[in-house]
C-alpha positions in Angstrom: 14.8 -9.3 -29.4 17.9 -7.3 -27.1 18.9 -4.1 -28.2 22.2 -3.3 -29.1 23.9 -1.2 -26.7 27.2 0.7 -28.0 28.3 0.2 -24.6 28.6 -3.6 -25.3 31.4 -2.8 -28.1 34.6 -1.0 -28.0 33.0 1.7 -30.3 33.5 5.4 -30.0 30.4 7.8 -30.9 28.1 6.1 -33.0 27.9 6.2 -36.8 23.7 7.4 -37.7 21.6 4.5 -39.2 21.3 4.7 -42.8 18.8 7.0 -44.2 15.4 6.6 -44.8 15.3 8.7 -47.7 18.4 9.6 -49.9 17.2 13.6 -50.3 17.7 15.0 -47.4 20.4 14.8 -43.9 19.3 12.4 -41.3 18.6 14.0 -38.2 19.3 12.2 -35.4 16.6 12.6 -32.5 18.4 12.0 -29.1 15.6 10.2 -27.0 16.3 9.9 -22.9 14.6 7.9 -21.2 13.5 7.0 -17.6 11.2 5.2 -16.2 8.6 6.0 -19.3 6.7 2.5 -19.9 3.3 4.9 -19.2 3.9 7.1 -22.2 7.2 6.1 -24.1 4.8 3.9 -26.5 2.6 7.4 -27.5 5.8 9.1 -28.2 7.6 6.7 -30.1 4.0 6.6 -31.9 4.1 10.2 -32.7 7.6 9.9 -34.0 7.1 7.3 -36.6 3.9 9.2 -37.9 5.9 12.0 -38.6 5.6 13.7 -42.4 9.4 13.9 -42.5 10.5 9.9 -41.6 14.5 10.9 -42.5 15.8 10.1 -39.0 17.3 8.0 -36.5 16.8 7.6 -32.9 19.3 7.9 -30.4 18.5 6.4 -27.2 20.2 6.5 -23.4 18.1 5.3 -21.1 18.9 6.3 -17.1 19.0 3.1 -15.5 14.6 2.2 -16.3 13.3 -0.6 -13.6 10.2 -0.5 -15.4 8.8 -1.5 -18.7 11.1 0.7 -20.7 13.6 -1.3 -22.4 11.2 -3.7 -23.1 9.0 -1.0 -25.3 12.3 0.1 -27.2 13.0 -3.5 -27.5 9.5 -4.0 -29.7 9.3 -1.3 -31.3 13.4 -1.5 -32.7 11.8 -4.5 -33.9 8.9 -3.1 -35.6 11.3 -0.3 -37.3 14.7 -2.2 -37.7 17.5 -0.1 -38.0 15.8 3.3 -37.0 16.6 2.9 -33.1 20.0 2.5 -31.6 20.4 2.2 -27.6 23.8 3.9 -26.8 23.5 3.6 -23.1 22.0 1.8 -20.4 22.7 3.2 -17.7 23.4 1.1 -14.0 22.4 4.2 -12.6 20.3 7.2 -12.8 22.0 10.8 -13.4 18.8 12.7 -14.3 18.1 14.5 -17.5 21.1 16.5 -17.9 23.7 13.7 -17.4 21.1 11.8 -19.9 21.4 14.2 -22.6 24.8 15.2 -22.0 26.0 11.5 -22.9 23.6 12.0 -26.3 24.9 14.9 -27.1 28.4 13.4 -27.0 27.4 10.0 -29.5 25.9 12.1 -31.6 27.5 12.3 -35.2 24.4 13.0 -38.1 24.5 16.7 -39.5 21.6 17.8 -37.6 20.2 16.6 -33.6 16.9 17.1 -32.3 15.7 16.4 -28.3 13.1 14.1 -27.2 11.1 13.6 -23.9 9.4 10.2 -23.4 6.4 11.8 -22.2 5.4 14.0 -25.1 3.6 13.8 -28.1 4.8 15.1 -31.3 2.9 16.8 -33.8 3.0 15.4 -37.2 4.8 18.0 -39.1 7.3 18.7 -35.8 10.4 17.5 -37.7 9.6 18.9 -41.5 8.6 22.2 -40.2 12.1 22.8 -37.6 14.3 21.4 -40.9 12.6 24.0 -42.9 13.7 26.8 -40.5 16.8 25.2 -40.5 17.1 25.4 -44.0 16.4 29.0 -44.2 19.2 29.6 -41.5 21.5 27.7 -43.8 20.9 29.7 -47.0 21.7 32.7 -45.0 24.6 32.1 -42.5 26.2 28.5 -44.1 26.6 25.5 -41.9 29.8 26.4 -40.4 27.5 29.2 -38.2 26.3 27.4 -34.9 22.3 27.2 -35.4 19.6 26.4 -33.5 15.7 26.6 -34.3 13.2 25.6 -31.5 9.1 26.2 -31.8 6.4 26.9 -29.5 4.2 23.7 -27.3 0.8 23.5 -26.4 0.2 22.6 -22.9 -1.9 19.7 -22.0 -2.5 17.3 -19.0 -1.7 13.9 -18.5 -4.8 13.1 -20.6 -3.7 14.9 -23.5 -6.4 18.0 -22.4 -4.9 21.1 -23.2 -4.3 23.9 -20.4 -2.5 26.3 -22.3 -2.0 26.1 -26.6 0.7 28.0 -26.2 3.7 27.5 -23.8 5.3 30.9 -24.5 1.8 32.4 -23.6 1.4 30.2 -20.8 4.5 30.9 -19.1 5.0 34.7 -20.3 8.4 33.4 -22.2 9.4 35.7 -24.8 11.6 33.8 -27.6 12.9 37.4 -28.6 15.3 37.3 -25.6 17.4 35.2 -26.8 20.4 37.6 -26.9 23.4 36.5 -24.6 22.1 39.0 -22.1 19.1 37.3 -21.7 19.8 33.8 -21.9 22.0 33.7 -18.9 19.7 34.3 -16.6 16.3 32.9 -18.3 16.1 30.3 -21.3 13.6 30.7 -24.0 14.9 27.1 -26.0 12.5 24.3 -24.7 14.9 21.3 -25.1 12.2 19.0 -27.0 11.4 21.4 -29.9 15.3 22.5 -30.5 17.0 21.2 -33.9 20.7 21.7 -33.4 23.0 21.6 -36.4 26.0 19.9 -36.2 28.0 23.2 -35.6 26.6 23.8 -32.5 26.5 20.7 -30.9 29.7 19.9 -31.9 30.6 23.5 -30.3 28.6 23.1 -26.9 30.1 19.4 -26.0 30.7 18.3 -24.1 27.8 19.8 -22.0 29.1 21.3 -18.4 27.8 19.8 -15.4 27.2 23.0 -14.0 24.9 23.6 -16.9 21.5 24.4 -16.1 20.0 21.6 -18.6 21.4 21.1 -21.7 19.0 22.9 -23.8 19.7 26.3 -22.2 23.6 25.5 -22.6 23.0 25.2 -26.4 21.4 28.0 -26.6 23.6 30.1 -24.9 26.6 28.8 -27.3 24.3 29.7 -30.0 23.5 33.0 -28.8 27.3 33.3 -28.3 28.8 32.2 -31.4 25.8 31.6 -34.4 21.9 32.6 -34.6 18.5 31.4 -32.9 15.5 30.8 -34.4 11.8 30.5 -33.2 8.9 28.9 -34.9 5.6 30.5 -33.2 3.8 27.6 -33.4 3.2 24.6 -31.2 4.7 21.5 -32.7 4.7 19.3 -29.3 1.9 18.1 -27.0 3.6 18.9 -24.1 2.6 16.6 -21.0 2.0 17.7 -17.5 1.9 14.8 -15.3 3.9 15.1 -11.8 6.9 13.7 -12.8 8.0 15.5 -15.1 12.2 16.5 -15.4 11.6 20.2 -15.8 7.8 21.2 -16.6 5.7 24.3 -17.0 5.0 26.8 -14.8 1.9 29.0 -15.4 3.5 32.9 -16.2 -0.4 34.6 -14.7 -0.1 37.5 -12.6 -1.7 35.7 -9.5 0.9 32.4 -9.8 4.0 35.0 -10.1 2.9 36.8 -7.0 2.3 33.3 -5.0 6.0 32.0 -6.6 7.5 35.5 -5.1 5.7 35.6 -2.1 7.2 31.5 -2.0 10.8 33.4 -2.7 10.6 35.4 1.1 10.7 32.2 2.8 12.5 30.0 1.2 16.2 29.3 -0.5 14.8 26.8 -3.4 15.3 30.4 -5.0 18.9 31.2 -4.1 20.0 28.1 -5.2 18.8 28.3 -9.1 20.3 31.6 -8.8 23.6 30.1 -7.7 23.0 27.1 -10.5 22.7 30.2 -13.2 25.9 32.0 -11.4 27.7 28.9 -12.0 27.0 27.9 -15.6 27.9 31.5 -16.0 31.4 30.4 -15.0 31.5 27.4 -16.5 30.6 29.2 -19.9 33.1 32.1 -19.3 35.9 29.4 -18.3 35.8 27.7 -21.2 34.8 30.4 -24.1 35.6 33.2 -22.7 38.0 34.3 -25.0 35.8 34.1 -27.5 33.0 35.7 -26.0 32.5 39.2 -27.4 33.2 42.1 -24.6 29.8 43.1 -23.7 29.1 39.4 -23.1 32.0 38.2 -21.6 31.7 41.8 -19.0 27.6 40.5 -18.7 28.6 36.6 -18.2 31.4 37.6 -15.7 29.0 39.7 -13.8 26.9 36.9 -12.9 30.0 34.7 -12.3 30.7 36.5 -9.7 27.4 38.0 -8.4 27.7 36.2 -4.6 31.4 37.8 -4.1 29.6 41.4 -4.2 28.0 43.1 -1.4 24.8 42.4 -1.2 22.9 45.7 -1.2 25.4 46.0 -5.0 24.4 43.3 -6.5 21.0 44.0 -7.8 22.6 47.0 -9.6 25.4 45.2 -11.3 23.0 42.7 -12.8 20.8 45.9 -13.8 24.0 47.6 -15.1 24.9 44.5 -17.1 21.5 44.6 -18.7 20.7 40.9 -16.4 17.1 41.8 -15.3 14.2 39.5 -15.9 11.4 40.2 -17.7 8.3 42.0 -15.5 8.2 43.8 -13.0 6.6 40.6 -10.6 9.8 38.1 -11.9 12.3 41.5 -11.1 11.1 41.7 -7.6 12.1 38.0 -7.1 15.2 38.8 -8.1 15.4 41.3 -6.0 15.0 39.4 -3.0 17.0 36.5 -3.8 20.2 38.6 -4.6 19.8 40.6 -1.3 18.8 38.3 1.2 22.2 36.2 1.4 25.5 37.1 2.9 27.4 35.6 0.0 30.6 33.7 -0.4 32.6 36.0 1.5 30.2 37.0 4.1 29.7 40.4 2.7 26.7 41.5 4.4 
């Protein structure tokens, strides 16, 4: 069997596969894929084991040379009508590029993110729907909402290291106040469930967004309400190859990623990628951006056309810390140690 590719019509943004059941919304689960023969059969696995079976997926795939298509291929076969291929692409444009061009097909009343590499717990999609739900009853669907959950942390085998990402990597999902967000994300793209308010608000996703799970959440922060579940409803894999990953939040592994930050300028550019999806953002919603924001987001903006030796204190004055003292440090040196765009010293 081929899968269909909306690419090989003249259609627009596709229409969701009919329901499963006739209760409840379809959610659409926008799947992007790479290079995933390894573990895309697990995941797809996990998905269709799910308590809640009222979705779709939504596939791009990055331009696979492996195995890939083929698994999609057998198992669209196995579960007609529940997988649609909406891009396959010639060429790869990583993750971001990947999801963007989801996030643009997408057209069910609710979207939800999926790695290839991951394993989802069984009661993943009933559990974020529920949340949802609850969001609903209190701010209405017109308010841009987005509910994401803790992961455990396990190994390519599936062992865990950590049961709890936002342990593991010292994330606190309480900072998910504009503030906050624009400097650190707390949303781990693979648990979020987006309604369609705020995906239909975010797109299409900037290129000089960090991913596209910390540009919906900053547009949700902005304009509607996050949520957190604090529980772990992802296995989620560590393997060498993974898009993004996690990064252990201990005391010693912040002091060796610091010490890392003296002698190198891996740091200095995410700080000029967070500078300029601060711009991006404040370009195009900034005048709808509340004035504490907006005066927080343009702060950042701008951060690298400030004298140096200023620019720690603006972000302090703006309330654009980190959390810790170790992760403050960092920032610290990374703000300080370049001339800038104008050569300010």
């Amino acid at each position: 069997m081929t899968l269909r590719s909306d690419d090989d019509t003249n259609e627009g943004r596709s229409a969701p596969a009919a329901p499963t059941t006739s209760r409840t919304p379809v959610i659409e689960v926008a799947l992007a894929t790479w290079q995933g023969e390894r573990f895309l059969a697990e995941q797809l696995d996990s998905l269709f084991a799910q308590t809640d079976q009222n979705f779709t997926l939504l596939v791009a795939d990055d331009g696979s040379r492996d195995a890939t298509v083929a698994i999609l291929e057998d198992y669209s076969a196995r579960y007609p009508n529940r997988i649609r291929v909406v891009e396959r692409a010639k060429q790869s444009s990583g993750a971001l590029g990947n999801f963007a061009r989801l996030i643009d097909r997408a057209s069910a009343d609710y979207l939800m993110f999926c790695d290839h590499d991951d394993i989802w717990l069984p009661n993943k999609i009933a559990l974020t729907r529920q949340r949802m739900s609850e969001l609903e009853d209190l701010h209405g669907k017109a308010t841009p909402l987005l509910v994401h959950t803790d992961l455990a942390v396990v190994d390519e085998h599936l062992q865990v290291i950590g049961p709890s990402f936002f342990r593991y990597s010292r994330i606190d999902p309480s900072r998910n106040g504009v503030v906050g967000l624009l400097t650190a994300n707390v949303a781990t793209g693979c648990t979020i469930l987006a309604n369609r308010a705020l995906y239909e608000k975010a797109r299409p996703i900037a290129p000089e967004a960090m991913m596209h799970d910390h540009w919906l959440a900053l547009v949700a922060a902005n304009f509607g309400v996050i949520s957190w579940v604090d529980e772990p409803t992802i296995l989620y894999r560590q393997h060498g190859r993974n898009a993004i990953g996690a990064k252990s939040g201990g005391t010693a592994s912040l002091i060796h990623r610091v010490t890392q930050t003296l002698f190198s300028d891996d740091r200095e550019r995410v700080m000029r990628r967070y500078s300029g999806q601060a711009a991006a953002f404040l370009a195009r919603y900034g005048d709808e951006m509340t004035p504490a924001a907006r005066r927080a987001t343009e702060a950042l903006a701008t951060i690298w056309s400030t004298s140096r030796w200023r620019r720690f204190g603006r972000l302090r004055r703006n309330g654009l810390g980190l959390s810790g003292f170790v992760r403050n440090a960092a920032l610290f040196v990374v703000v300080t140690r370049s001339k800038g765009d104008r050569g300010y010293a």
